[in-house]
N, CA, C and O atoms as a CHARMM CRD file, in Angstrom:
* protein
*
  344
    1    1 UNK  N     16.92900  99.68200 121.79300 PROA 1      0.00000
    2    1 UNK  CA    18.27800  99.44300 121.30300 PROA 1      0.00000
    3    1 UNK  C     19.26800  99.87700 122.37100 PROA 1      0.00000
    4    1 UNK  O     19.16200 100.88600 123.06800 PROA 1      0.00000
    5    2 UNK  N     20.29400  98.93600 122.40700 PROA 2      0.00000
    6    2 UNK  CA    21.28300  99.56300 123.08100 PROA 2      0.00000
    7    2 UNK  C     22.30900 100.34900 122.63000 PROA 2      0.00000
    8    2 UNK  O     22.52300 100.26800 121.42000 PROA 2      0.00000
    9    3 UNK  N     23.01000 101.09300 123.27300 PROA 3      0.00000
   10    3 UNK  CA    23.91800 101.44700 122.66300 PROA 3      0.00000
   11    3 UNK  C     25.66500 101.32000 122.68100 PROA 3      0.00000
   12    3 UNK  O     26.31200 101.80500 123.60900 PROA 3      0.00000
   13    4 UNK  N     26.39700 100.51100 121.38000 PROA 4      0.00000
   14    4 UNK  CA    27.39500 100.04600 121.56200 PROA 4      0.00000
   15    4 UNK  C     28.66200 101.10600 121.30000 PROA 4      0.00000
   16    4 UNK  O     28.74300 101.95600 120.41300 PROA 4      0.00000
   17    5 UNK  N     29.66700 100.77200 122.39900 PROA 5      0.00000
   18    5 UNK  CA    31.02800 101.33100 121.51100 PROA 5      0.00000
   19    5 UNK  C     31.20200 101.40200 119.88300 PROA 5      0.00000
   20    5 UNK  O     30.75100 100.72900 118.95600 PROA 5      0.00000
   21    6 UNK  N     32.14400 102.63700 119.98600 PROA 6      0.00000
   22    6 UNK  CA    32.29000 102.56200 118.22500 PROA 6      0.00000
   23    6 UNK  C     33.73900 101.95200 118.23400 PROA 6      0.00000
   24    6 UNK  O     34.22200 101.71200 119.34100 PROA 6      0.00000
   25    7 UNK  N     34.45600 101.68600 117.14900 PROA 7      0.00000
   26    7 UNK  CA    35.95600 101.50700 117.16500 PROA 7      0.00000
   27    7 UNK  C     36.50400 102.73500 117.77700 PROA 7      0.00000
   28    7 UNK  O     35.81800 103.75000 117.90000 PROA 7      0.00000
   29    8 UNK  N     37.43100 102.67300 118.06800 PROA 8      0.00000
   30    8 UNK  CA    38.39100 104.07600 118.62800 PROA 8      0.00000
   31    8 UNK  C     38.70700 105.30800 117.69400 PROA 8      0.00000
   32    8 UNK  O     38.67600 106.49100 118.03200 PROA 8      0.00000
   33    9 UNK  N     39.03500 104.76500 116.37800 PROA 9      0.00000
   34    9 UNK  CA    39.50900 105.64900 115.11200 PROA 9      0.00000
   35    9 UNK  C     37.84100 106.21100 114.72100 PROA 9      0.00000
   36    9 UNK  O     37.91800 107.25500 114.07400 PROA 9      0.00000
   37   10 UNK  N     36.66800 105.85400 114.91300 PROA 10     0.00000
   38   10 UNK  CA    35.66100 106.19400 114.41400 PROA 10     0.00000
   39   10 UNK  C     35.08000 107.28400 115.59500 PROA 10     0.00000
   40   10 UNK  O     34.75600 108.44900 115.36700 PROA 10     0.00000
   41   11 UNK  N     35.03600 106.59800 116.90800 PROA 11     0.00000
   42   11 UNK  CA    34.63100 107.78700 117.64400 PROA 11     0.00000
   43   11 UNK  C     35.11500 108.74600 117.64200 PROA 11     0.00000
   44   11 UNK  O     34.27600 109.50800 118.12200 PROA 11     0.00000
   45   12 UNK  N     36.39700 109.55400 117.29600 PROA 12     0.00000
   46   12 UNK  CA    36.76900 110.61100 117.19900 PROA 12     0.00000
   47   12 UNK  C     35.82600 111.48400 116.19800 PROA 12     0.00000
   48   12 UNK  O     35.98600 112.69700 116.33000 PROA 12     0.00000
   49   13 UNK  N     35.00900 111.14300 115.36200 PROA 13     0.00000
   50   13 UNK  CA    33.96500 111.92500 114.20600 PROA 13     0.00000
   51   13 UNK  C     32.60800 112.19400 115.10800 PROA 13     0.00000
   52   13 UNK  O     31.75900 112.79800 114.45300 PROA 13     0.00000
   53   14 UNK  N     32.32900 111.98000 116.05200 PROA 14     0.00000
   54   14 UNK  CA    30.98600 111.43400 117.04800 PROA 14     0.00000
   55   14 UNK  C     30.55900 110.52800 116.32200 PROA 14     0.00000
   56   14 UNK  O     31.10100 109.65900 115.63900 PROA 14     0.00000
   57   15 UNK  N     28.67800 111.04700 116.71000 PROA 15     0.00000
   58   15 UNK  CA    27.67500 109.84800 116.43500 PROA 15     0.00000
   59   15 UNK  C     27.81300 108.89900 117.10000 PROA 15     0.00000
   60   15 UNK  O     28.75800 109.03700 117.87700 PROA 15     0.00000
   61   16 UNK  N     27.35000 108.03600 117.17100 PROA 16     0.00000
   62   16 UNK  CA    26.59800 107.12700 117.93700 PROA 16     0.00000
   63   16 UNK  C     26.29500 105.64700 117.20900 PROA 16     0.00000
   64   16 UNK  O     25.58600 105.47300 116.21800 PROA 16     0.00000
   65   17 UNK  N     27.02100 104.63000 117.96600 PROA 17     0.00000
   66   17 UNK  CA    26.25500 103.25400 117.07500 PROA 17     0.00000
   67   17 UNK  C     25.02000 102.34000 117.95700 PROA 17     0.00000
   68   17 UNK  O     24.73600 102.75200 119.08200 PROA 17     0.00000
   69   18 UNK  N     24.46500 101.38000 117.53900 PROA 18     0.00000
   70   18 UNK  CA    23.10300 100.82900 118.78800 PROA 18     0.00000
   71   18 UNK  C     23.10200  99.61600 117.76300 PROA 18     0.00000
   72   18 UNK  O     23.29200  99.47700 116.55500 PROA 18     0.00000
   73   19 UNK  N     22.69300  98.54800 119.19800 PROA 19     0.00000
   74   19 UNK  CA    22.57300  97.17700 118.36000 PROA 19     0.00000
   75   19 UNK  C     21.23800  97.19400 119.05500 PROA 19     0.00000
   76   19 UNK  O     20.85700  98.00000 119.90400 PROA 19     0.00000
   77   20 UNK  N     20.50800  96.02500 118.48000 PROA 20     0.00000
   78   20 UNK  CA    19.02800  95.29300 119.02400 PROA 20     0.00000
   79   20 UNK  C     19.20800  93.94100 118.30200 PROA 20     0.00000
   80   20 UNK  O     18.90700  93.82600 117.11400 PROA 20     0.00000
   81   21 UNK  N     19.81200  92.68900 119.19200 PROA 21     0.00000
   82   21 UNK  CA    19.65700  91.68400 118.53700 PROA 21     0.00000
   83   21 UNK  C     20.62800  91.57200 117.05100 PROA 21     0.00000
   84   21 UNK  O     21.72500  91.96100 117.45200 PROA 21     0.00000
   85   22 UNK  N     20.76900  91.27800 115.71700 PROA 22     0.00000
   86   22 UNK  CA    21.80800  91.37500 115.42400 PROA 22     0.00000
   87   22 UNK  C     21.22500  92.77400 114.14800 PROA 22     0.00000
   88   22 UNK  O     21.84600  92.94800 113.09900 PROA 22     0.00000
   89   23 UNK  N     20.53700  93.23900 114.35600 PROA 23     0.00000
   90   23 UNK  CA    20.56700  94.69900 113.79500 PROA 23     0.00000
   91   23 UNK  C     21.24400  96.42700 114.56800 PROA 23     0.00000
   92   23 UNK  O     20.92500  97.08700 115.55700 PROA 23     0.00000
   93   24 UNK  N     22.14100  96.56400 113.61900 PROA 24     0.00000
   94   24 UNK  CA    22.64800  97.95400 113.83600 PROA 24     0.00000
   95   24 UNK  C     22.64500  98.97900 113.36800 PROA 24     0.00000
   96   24 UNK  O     22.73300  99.09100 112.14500 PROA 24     0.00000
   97   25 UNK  N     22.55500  99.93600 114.09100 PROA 25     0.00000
   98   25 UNK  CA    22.22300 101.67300 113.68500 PROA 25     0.00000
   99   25 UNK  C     23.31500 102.30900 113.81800 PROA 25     0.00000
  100   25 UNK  O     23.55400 102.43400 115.02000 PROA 25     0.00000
  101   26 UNK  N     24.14700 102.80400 113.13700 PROA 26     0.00000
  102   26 UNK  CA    24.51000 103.58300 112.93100 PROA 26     0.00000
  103   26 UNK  C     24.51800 105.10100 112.59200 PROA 26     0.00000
  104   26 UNK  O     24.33100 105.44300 111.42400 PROA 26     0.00000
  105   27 UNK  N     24.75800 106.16000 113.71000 PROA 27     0.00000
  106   27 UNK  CA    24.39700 108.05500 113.02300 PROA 27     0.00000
  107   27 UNK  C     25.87700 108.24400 112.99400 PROA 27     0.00000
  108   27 UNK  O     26.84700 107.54100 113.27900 PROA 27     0.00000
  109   28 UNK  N     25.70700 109.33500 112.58900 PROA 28     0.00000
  110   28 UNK  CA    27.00100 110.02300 112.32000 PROA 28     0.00000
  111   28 UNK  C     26.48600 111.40500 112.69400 PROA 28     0.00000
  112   28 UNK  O     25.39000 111.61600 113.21200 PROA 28     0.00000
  113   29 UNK  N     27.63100 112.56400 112.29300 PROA 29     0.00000
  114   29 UNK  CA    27.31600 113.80100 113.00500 PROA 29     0.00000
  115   29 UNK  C     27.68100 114.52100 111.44300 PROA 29     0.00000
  116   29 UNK  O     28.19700 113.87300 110.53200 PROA 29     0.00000
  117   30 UNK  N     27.34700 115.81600 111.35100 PROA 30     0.00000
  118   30 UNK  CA    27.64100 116.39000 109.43300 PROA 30     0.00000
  119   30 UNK  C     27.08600 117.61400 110.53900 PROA 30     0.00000
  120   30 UNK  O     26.12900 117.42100 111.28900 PROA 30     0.00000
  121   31 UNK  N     27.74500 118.69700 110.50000 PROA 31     0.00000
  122   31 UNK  CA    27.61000 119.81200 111.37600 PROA 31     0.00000
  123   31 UNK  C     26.65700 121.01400 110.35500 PROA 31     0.00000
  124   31 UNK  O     25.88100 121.88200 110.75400 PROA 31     0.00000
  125   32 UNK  N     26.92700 120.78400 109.41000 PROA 32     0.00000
  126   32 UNK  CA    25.92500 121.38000 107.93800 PROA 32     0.00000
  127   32 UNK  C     24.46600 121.25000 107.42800 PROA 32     0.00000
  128   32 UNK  O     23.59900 122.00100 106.98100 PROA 32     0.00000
  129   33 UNK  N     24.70300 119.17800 107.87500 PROA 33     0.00000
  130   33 UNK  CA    23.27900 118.50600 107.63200 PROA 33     0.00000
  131   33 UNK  C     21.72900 119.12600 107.40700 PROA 33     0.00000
  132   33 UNK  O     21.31600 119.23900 108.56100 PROA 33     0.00000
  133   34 UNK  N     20.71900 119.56000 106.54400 PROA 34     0.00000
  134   34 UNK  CA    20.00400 119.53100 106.22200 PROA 34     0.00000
  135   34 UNK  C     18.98200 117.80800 106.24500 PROA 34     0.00000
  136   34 UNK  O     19.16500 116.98000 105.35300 PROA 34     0.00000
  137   35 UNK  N     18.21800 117.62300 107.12300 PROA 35     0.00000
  138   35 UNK  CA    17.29800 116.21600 106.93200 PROA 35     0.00000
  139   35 UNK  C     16.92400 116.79800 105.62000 PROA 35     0.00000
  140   35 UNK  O     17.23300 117.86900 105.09900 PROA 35     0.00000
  141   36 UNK  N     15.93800 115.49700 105.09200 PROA 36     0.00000
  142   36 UNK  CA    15.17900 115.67800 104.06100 PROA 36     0.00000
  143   36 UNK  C     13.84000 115.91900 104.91800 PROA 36     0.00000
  144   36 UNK  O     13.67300 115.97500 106.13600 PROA 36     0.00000
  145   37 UNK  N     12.90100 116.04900 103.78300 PROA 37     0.00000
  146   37 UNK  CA    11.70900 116.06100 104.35000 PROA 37     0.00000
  147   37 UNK  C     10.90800 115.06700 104.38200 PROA 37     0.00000
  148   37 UNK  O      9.93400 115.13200 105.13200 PROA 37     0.00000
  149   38 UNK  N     11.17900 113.64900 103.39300 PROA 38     0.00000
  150   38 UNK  CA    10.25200 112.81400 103.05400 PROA 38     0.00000
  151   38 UNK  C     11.60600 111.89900 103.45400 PROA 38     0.00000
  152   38 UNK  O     11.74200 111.62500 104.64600 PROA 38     0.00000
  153   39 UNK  N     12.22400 111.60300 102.86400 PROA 39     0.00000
  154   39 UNK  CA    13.25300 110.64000 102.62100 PROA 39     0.00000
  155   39 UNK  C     13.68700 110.34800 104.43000 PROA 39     0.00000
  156   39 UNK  O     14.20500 111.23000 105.11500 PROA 39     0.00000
  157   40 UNK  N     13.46600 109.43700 104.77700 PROA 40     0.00000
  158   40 UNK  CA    13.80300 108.83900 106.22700 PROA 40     0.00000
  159   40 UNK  C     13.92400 107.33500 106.15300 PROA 40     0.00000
  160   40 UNK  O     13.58100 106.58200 105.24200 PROA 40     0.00000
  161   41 UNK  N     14.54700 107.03800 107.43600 PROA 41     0.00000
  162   41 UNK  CA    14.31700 105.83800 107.60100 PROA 41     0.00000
  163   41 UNK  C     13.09100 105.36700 108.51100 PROA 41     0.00000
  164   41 UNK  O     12.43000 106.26700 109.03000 PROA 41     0.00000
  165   42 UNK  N     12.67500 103.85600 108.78800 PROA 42     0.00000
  166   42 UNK  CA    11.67600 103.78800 109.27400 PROA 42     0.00000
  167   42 UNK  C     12.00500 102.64500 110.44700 PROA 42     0.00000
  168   42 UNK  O     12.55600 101.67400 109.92700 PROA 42     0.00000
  169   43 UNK  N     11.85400 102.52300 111.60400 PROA 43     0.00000
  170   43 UNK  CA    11.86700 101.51400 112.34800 PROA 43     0.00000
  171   43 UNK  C     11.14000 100.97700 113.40000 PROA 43     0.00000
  172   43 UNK  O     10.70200 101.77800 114.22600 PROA 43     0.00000
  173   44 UNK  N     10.87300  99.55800 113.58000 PROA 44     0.00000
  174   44 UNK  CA     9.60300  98.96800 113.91000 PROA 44     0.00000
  175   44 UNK  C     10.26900  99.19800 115.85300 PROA 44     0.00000
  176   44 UNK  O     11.38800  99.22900 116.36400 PROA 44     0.00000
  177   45 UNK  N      9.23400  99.28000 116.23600 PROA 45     0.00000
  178   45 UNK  CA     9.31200  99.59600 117.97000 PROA 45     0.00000
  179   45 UNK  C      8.05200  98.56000 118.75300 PROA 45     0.00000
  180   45 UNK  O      6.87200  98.87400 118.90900 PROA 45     0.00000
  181   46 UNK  N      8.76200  97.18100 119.19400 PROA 46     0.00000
  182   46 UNK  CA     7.34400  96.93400 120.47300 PROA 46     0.00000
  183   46 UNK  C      6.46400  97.79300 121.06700 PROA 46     0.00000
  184   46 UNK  O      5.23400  97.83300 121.02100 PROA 46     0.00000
  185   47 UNK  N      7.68200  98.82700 121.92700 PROA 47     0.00000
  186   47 UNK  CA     6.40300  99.73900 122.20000 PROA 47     0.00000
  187   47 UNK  C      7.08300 101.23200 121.75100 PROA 47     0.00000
  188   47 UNK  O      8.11100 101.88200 121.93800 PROA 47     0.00000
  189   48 UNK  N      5.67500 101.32600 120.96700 PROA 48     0.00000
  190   48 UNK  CA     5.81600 102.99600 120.68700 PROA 48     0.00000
  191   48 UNK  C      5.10400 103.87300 121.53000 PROA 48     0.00000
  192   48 UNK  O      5.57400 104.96900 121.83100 PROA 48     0.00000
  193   49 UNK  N      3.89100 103.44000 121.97800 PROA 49     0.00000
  194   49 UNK  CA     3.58200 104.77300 122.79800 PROA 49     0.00000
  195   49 UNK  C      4.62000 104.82600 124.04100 PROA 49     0.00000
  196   49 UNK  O      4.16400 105.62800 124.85600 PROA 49     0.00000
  197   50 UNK  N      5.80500 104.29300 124.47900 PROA 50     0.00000
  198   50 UNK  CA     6.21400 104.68000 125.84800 PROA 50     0.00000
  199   50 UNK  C      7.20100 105.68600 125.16500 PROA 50     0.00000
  200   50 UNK  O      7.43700 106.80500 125.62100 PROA 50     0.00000
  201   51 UNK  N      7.99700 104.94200 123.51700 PROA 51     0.00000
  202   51 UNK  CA     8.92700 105.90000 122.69200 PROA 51     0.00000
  203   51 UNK  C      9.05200 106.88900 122.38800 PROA 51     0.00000
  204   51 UNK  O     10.07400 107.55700 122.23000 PROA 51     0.00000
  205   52 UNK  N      7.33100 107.26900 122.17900 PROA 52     0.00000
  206   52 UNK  CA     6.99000 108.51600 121.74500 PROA 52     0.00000
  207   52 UNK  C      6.69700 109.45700 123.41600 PROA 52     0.00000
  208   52 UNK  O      6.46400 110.66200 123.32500 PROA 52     0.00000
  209   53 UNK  N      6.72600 108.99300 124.41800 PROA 53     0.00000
  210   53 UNK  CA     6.42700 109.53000 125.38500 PROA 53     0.00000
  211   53 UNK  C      7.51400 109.73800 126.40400 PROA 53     0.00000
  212   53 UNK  O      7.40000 110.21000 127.53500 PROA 53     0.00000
  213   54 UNK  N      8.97200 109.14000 125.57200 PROA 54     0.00000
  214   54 UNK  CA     9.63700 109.15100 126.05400 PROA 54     0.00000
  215   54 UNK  C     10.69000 110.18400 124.84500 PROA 54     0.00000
  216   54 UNK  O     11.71400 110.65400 125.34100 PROA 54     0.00000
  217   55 UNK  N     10.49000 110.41500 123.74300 PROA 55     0.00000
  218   55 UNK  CA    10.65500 111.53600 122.69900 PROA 55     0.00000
  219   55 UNK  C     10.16500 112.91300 123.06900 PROA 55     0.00000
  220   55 UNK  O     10.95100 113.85900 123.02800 PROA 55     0.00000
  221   56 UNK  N      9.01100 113.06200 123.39800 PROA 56     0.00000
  222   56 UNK  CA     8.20800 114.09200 123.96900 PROA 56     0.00000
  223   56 UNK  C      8.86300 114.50200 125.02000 PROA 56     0.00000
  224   56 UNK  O      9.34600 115.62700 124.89000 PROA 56     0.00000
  225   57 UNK  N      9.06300 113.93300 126.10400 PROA 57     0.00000
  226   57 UNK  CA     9.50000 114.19300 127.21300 PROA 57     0.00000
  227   57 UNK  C     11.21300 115.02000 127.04000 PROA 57     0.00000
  228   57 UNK  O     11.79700 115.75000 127.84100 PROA 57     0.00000
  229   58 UNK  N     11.63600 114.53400 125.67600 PROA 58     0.00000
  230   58 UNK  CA    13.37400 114.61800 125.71600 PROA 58     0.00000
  231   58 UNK  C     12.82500 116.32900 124.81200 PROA 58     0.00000
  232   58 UNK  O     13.74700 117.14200 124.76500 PROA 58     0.00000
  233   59 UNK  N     12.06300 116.59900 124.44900 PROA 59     0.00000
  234   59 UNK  CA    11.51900 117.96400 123.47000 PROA 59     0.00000
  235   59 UNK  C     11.57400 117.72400 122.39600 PROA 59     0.00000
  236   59 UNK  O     11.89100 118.66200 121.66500 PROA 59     0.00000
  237   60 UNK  N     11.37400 116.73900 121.92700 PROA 60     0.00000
  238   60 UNK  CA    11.56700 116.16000 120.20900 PROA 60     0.00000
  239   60 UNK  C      9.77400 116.22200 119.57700 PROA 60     0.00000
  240   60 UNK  O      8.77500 115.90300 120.22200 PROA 60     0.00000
  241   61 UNK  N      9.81800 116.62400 118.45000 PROA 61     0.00000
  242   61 UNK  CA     8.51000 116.77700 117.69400 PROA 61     0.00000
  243   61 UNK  C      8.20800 115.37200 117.48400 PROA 61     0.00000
  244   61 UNK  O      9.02600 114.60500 116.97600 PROA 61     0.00000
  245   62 UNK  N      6.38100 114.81300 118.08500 PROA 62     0.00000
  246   62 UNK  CA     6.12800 113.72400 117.50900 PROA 62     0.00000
  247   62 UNK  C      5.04500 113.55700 116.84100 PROA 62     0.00000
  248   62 UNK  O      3.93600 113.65600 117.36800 PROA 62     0.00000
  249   63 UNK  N      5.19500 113.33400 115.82900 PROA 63     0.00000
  250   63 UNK  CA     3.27800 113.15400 114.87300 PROA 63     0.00000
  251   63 UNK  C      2.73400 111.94200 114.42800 PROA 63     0.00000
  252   63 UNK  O      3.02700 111.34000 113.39500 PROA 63     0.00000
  253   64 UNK  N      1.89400 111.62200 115.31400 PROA 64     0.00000
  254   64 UNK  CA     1.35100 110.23200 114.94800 PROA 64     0.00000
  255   64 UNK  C      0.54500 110.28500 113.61300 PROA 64     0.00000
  256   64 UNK  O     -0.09100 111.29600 113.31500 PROA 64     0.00000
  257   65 UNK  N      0.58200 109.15900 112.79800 PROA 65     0.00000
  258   65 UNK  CA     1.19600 108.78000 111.53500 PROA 65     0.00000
  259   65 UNK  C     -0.56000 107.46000 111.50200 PROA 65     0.00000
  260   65 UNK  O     -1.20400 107.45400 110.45300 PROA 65     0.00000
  261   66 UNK  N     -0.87900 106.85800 112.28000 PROA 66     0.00000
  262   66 UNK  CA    -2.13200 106.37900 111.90000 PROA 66     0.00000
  263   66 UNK  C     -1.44200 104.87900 111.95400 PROA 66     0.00000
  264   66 UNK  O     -0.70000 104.45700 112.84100 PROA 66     0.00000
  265   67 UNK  N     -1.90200 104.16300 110.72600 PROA 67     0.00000
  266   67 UNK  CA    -1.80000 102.54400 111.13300 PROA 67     0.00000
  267   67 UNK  C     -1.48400 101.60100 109.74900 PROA 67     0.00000
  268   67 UNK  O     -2.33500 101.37500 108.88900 PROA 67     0.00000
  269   68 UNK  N     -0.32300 101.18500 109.71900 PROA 68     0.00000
  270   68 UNK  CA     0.21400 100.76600 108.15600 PROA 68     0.00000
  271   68 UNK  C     -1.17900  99.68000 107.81600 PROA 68     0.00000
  272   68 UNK  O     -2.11800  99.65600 108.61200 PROA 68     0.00000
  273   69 UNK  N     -1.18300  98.87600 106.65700 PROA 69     0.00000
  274   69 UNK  CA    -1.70500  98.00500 106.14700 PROA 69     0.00000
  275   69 UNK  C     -1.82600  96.97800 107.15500 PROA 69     0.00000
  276   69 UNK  O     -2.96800  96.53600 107.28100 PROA 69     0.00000
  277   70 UNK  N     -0.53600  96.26300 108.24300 PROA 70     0.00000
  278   70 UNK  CA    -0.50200  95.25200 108.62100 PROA 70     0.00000
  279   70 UNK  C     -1.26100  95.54100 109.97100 PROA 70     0.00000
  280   70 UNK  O     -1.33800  94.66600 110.83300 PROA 70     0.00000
  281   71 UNK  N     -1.86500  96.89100 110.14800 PROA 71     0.00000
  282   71 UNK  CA    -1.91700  97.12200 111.51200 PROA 71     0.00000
  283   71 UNK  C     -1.42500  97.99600 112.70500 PROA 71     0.00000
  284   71 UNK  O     -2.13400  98.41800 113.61800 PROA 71     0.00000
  285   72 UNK  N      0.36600  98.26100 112.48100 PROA 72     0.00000
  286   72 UNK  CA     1.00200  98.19600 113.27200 PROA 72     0.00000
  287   72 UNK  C      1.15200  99.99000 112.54400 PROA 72     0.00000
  288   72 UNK  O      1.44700 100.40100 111.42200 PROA 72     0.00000
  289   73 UNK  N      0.75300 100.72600 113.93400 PROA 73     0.00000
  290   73 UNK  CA     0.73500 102.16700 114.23500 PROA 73     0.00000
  291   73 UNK  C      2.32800 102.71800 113.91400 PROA 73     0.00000
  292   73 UNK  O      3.31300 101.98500 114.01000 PROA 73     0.00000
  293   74 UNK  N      2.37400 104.12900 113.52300 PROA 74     0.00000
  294   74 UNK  CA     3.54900 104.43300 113.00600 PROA 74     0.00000
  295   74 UNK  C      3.47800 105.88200 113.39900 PROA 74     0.00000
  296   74 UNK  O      2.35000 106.29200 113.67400 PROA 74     0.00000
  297   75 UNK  N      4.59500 106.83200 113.48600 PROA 75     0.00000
  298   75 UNK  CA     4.62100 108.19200 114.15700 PROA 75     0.00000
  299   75 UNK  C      6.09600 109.01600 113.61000 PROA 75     0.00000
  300   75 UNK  O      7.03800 108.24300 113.44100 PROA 75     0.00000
  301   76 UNK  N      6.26000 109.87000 113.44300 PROA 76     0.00000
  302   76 UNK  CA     7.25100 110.61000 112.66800 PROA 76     0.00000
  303   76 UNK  C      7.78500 111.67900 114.07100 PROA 76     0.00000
  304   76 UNK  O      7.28600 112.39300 114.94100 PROA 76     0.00000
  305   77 UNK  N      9.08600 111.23100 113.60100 PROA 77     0.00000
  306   77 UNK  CA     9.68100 112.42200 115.00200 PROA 77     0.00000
  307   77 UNK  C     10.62100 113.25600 114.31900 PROA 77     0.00000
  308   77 UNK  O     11.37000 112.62800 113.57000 PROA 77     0.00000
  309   78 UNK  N     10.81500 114.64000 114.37000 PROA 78     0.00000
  310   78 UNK  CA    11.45100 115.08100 114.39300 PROA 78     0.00000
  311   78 UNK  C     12.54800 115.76900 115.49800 PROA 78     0.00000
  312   78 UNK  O     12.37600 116.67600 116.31200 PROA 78     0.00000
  313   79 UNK  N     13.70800 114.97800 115.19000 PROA 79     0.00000
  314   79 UNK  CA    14.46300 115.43100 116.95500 PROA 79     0.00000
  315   79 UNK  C     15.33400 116.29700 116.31600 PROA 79     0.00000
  316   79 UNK  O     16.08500 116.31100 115.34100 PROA 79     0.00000
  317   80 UNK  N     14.72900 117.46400 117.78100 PROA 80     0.00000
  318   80 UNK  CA    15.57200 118.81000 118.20800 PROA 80     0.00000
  319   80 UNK  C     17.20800 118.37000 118.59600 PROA 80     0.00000
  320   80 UNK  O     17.54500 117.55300 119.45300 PROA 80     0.00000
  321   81 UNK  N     18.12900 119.19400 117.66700 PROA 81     0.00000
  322   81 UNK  CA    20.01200 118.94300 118.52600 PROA 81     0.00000
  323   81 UNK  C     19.47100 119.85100 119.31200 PROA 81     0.00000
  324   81 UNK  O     18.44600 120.52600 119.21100 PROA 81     0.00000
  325   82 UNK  N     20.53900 119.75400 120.34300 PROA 82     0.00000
  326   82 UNK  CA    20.83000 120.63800 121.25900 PROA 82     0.00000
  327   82 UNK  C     21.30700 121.89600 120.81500 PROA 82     0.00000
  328   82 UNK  O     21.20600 122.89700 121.52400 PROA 82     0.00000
  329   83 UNK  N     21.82900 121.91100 119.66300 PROA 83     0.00000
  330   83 UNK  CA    22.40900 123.55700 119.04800 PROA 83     0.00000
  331   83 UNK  C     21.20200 124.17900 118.62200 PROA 83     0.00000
  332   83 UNK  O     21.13300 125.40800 118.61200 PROA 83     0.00000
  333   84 UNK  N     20.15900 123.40800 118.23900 PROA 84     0.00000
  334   84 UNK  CA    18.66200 124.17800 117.65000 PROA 84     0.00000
  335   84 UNK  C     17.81000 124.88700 118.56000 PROA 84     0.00000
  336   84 UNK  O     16.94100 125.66700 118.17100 PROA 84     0.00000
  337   85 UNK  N     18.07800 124.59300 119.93500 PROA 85     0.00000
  338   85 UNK  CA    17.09000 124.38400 121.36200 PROA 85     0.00000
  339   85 UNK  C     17.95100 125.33200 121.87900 PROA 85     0.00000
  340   85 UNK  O     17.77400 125.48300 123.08800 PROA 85     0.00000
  341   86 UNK  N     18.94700 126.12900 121.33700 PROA 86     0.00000
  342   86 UNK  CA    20.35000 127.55100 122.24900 PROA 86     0.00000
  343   86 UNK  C     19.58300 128.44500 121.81200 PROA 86     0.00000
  344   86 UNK  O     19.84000 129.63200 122.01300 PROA 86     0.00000
């Protein structure tokens, strides 16, 4: 994914937006935020082993996850902020 400008009035909150083709991601920033533990989103990657090796490399937790029904291998990351890693 790449990653696109936000509007002007929105970047002032951070986060980050990313297109791939005509799908977009949108984060936001919540300085409080608690993840869940189960509840995530999920997204499909051509290549995951370079993703995950390129997650690893940034210090982010990665746990490979095995191989859905259709085949197609799946892996759970948990990424370190930079305030967690001080």
């Amino acid at each position: 994914m790449e990653e696109i400008p936000k509007p002007a009035e929105l970047a002032k909150r951070g986060g980050a937006w990313f297109r791939s083709g005509a799908v977009q991601l949108h984060l936001g920033v919540e300085s409080d935020f608690v993840p869940a533990k189960k509840a995530h989103p999920g997204l499909r990657c051509a290549a995951l082993d370079e993703l995950i090796k390129r997650l690893e490399a940034a210090g982010h937790e990665v746990t490979r996850g095995g191989r859905f029904e259709d085949g197609a291998l799946h892996a759970y990351v948990n990424v370190r902020s930079a305030t967690a890693s001080s």
